[in-house]
C-alpha positions as CSV (number, residue, x, y, z in Angstrom):
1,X,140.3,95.2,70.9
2,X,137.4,96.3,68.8
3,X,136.0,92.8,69.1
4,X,136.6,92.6,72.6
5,X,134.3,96.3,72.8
6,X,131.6,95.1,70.2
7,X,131.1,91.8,72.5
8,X,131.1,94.4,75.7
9,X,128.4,96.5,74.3
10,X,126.4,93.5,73.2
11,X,126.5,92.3,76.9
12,X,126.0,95.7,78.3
13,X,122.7,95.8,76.3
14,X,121.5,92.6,77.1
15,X,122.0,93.3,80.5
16,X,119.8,96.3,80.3
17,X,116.9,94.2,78.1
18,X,117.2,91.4,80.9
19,X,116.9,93.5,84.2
20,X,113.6,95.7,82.0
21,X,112.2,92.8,81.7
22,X,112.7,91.5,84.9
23,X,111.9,94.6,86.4
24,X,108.2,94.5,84.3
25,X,107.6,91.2,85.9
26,X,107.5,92.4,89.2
27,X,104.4,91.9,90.9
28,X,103.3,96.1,92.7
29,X,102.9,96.4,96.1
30,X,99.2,96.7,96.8
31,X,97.5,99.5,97.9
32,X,95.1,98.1,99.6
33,X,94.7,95.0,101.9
34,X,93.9,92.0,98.9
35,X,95.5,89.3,98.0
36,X,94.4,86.7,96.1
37,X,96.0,83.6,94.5
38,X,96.6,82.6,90.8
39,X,93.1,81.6,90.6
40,X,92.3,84.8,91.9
41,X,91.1,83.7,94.7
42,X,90.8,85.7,97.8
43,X,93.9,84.4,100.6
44,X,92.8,87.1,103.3
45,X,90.5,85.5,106.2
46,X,89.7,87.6,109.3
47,X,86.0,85.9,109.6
48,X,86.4,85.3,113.1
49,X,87.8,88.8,114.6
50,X,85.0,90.6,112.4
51,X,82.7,88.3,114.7
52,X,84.1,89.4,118.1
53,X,84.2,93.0,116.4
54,X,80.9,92.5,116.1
55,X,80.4,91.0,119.5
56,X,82.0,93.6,121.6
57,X,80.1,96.3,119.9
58,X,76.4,94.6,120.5
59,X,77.9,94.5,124.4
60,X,79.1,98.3,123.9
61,X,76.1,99.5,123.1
62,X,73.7,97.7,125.1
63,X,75.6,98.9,128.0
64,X,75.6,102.3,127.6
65,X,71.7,102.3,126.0
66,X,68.3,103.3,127.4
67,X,67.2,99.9,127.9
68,X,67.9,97.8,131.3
69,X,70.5,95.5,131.0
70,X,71.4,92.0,132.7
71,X,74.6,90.8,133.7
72,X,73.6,87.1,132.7
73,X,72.8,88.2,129.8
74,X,75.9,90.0,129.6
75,X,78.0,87.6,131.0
76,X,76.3,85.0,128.9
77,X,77.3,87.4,125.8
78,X,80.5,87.6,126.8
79,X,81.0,83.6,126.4
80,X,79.3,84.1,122.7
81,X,76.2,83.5,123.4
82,X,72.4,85.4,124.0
83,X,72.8,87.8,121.1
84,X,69.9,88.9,119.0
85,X,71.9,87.5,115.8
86,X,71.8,84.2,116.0
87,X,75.0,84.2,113.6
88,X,77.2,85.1,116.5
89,X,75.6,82.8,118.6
90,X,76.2,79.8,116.5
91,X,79.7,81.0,115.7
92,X,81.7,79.4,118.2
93,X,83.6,82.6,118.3
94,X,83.6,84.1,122.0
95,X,85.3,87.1,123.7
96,X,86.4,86.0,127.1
97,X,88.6,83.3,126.0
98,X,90.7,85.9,123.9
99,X,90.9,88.3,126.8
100,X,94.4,88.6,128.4
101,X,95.4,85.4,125.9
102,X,98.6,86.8,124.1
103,X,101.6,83.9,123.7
104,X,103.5,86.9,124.7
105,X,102.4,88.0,128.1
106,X,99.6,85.6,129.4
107,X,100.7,82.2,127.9
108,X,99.0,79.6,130.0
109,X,96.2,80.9,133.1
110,X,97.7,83.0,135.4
111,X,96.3,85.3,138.3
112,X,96.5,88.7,136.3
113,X,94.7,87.5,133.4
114,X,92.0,86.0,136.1
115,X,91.9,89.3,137.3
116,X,91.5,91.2,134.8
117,X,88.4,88.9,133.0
118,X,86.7,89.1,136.7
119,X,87.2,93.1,136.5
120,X,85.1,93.2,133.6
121,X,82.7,90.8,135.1
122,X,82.1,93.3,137.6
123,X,81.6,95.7,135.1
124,X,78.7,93.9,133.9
125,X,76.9,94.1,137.6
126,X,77.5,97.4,137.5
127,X,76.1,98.2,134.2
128,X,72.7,96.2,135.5
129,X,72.4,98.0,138.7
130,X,72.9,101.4,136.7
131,X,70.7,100.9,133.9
132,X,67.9,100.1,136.2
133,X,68.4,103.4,138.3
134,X,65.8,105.8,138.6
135,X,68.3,108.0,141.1
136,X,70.7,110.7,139.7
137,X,74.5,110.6,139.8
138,X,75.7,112.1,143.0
139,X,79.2,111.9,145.1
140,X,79.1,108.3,146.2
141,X,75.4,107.8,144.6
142,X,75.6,105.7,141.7
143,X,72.9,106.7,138.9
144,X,72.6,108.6,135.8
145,X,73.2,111.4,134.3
146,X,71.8,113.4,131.3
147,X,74.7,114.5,128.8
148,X,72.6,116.6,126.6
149,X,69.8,114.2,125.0
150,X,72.3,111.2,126.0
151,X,71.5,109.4,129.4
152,X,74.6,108.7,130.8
153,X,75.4,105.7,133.6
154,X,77.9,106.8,136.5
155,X,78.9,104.3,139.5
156,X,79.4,106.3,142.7
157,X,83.3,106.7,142.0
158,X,81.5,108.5,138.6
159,X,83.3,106.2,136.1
160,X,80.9,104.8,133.9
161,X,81.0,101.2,133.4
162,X,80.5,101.3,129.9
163,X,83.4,103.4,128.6
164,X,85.7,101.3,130.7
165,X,84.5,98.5,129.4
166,X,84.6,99.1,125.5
167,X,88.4,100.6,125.9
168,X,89.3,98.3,128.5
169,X,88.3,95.5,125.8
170,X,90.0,97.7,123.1
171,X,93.4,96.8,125.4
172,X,92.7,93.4,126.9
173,X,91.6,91.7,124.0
174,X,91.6,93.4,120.6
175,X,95.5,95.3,121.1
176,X,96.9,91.8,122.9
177,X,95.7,89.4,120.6
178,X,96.8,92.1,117.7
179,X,100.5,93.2,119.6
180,X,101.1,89.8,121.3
181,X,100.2,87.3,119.7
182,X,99.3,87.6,116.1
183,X,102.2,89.7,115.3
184,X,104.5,87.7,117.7
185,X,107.1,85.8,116.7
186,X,106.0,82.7,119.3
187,X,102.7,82.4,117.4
188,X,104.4,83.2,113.9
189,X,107.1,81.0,114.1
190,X,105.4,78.4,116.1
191,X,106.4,74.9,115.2
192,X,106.4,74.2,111.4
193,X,105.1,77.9,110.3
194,X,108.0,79.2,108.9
195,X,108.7,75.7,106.7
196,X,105.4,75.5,105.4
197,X,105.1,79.6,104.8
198,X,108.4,79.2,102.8
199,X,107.1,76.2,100.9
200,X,103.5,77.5,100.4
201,X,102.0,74.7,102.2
202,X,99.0,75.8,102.5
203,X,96.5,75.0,105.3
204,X,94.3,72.0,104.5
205,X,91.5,73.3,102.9
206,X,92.2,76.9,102.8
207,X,93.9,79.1,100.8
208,X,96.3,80.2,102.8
209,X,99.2,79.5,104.7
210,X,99.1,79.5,108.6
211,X,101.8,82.5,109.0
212,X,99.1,84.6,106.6
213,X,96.4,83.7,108.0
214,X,97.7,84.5,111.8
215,X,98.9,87.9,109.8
216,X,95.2,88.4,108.4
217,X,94.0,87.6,111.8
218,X,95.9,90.5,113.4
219,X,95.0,93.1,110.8
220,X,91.4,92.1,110.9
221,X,91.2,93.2,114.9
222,X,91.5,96.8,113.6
223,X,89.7,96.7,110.3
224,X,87.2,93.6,110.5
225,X,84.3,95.9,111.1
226,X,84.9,98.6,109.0
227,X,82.1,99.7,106.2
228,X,84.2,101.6,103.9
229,X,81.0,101.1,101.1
230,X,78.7,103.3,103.6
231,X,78.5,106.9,102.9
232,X,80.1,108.4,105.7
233,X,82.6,105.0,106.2
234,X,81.9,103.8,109.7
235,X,85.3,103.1,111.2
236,X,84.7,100.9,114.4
237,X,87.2,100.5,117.5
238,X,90.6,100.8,116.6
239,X,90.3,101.4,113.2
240,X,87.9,104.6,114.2
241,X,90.7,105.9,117.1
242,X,93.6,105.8,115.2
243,X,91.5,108.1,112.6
244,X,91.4,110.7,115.5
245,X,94.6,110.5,116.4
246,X,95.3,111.0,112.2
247,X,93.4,113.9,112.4
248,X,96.0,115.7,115.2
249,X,98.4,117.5,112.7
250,X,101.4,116.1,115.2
251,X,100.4,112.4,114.6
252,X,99.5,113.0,110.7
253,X,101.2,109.9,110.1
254,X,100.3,107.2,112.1
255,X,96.8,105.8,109.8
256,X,99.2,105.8,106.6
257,X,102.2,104.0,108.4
258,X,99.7,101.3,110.5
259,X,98.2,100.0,107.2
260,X,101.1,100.0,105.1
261,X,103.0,98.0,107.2
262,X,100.2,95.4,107.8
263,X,99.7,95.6,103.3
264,X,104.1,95.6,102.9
265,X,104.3,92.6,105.9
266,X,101.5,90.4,104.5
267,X,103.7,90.8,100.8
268,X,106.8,90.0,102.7
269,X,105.7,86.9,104.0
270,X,104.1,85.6,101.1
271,X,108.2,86.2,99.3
272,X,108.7,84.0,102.8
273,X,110.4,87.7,103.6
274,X,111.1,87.4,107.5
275,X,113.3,90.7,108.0
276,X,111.3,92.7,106.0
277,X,108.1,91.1,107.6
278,X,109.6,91.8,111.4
279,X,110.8,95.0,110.5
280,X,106.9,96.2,109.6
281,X,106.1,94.1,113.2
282,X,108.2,96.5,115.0
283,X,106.5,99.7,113.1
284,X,102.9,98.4,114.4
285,X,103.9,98.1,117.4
286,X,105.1,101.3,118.0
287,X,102.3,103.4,116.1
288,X,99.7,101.4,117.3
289,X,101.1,101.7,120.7
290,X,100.9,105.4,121.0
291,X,97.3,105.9,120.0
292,X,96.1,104.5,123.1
293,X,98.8,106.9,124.9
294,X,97.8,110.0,122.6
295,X,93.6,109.8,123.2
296,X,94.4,109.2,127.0
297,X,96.0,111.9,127.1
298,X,93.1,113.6,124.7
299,X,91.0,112.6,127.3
300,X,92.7,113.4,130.3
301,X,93.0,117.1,129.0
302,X,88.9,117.0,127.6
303,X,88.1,116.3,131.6
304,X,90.3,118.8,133.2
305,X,88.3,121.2,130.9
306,X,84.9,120.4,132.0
307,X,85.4,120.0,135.5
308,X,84.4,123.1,136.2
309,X,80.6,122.4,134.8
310,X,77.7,120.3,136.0
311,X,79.0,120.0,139.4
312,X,81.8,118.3,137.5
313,X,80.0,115.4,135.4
314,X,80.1,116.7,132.4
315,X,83.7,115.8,132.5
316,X,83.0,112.1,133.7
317,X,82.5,110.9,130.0
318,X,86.0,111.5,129.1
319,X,87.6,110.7,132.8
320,X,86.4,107.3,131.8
321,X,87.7,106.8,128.4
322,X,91.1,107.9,129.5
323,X,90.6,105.5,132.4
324,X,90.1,103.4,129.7
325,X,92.4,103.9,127.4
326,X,95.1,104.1,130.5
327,X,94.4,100.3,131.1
328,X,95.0,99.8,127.4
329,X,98.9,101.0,127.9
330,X,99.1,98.0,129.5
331,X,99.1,95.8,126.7
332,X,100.7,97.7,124.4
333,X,104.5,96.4,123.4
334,X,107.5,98.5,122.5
335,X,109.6,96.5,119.8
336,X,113.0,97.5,121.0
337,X,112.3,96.2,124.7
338,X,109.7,93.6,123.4
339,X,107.8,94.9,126.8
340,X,104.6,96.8,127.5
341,X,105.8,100.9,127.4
342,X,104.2,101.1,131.0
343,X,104.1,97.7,133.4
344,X,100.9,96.5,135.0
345,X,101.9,98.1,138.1
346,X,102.4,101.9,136.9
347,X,98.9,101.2,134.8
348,X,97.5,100.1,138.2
349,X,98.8,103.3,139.7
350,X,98.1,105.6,137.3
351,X,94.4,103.9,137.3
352,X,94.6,104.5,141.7
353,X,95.5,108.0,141.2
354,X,92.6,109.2,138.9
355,X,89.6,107.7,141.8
356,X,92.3,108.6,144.8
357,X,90.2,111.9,145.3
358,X,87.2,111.9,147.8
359,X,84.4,110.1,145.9
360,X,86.6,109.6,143.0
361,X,85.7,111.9,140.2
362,X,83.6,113.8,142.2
363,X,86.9,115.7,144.1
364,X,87.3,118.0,141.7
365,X,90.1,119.9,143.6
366,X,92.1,116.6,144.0
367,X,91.5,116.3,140.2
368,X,92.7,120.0,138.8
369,X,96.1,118.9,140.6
370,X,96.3,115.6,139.2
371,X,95.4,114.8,135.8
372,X,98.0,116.9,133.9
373,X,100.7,114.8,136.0
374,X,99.2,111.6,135.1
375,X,99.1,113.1,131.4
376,X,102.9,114.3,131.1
377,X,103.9,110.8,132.8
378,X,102.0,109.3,129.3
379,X,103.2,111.7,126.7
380,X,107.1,111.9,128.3
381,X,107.2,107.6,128.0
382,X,106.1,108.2,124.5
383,X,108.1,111.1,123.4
384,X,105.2,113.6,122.6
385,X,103.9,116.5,124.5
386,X,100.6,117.0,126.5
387,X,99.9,120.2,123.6
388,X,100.6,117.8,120.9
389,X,98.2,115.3,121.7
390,X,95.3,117.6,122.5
391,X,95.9,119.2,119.0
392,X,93.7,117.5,117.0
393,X,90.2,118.4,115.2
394,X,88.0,115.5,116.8
């Protein structure tokens, strides 16, 4: 018996030295989005979404700037080409053919994806006419408008073109291609992926496998253009409205859970980890989701405010980024019902509702009776409250 409880002992301990040491080996989470491979070389590649980052911002800003603008040049932009840095142009890398693209819910051409790259097309005519106009902004007059020092471009609804725009292209392109297809199981998965992930067959050429790299790719639609090095950080699109919705004391969460999912599913695939990987899928979805839902709402509540001032224009800035941001719920995807949280046809009629009024955002009666509905519809589908989401610091 003594034996018998030496011989136990001696196993017990080296059980305990074997699992240490096991333990020791394990590689840390990271902290940060890098990984690199034994020869400590980089694996991460989001080249070509920091391009159209970089694209959609030059378009952004030319639209809403002090100097005239031209659709063909806009439009020309808009198929990657007619920039100022001739980098984009000879990237190859364009924005139209990634708007309304998701494997999810516009695989193949179809009319709503036609649509909806014609709306913004439109968009572009506007912001030509507008940018041009010596006239100012008056109920069905389109023309400017002087925000402060900031010259401002309404059409005669009062939306201005480019807000819509910019978070229009925040939903169409960057949150599809990052929700439905990136992080979608149909582009994951697709044909030999998960063989080659689980083998570490590596793209030829590259360093990385083709389940990271469409993994990188959906990451970098939200961080690509970030400066973190620049003193303050300059935090573009996504990346920069998901730090004000971080900054409402309700949603205090939602920057720390987004990135540590993307970090903890990029490990997960790399241990060719599928359940853990799909599990951090299902986490994006839903807290990238609702920051589109929370700044519309933000937004919504911002315009009801200033309605009463400047004959009601001060309040079209932010009428238009909730428009905006409204259009974005479109594309947003809930991962229990693998659906958008509100259908194209409540987005359309939510969208209908804010320009039902008289002139559009010129009714302002028709608006203090309609914009807090349209807001409690948002907040209710989402499970937050119109006070939470107007509770932040920014």
């Amino acid at each position: 018996m003594k034996n018998i409880q030496i011989l136990l002992g001696a196993l017990t301990i080296a059980t305990l030295v074997f699992t240490s040491c096991k333990k020791q080996k394990e590689t840390p989470t990271p902290t940060s989005y890098e990984f690199k491979n034994a020869s400590n070389i980089s694996t991460v590649d989001f080249s070509g979404q920091k391009t159209r980052l970089e694209m959609l911002d030059q378009m952004s800003t030319w639209m809403g700037g002090t100097t005239p603008v031209s659709e063909a040049a806009l439009l020309a932009m808009y198929d990657g080409n007619g920039f100022s840095d001739a980098t984009l142009n000879n990237s190859g890398k364009k924005l139209s053919d990634k708007t309304a693209a998701s494997v999810d819910y516009f695989s193949g051409i179809n009319a709503e994806q036609t649509s909806i790259r014609e709306t913004f097309k439109t968009l572009f005519k506007d912001a030509e006419l507008l940018t041009k106009a010596s006239t100012e902004a008056s109920a069905g007059v389109a023309g400017y408008y002087m925000d402060g020092t900031k010259k401002r471009y309404f059409n005669a609804n009062g939306l201005e073109p480019q807000q819509v725009f910019a978070k229009g292209m925040m939903g169409a392109c960057l949150l599809d291609q990052i929700l439905n297809n990136y992080l979608s199981k149909n582009k994951l998965d697709a044909g030999s992926n998960v063989a080659n992930n689980t083998n570490k067959v590596l793209e030829a050429g590259n360093t990385y496998t083709t389940m990271e790299h469409a993994w990188d790719e959906a990451y970098g639609y939200i961080y690509g253009n970030d400066n973190l090095t620049a003193n303050p950080a300059v935090y573009k699109f996504w990346s920069s409205y998901i730090n004000q919705v971080n900054a409402d004391p309700n949603f205090n969460t939602t920057k720390d859970a987004i990135l540590k999912a993307f970090i903890q599913g990029r490990v997960a695939i790399t241990k060719a980890d599928y359940t853990t990987r799909d599990a951090q899928v299902a986490i994006i979805r839903a807290e990238l989701s609702k920051v589109p839902a929370v700044r519309a709402v933000f937004y919504l509540n911002e315009g009801k405010t200033k309605l009463g001032t400047a004959n009601g224009k001060a309040a079209f800035h932010a009428l238009s980024e909730a428009y905006g941001f409204i259009w974005c719920l479109r594309f947003t995807q809930n991962p229990t019902t693998k659906a958008p949280y509100f259908s194209k046809e409540e987005v359309d009629g939510m969208l209908a509702d804010l320009v039902k009024g008289t002139n559009g955002f010129y009714d302002i009666n028709y608006l203090n009776t309609a914009l807090i509905p349209i807001a409690t519809n948002i907040a209710t589908r989402f499970g937050f409250t119109v006070e939470q989401a107007i509770d932040a610091t920014k």
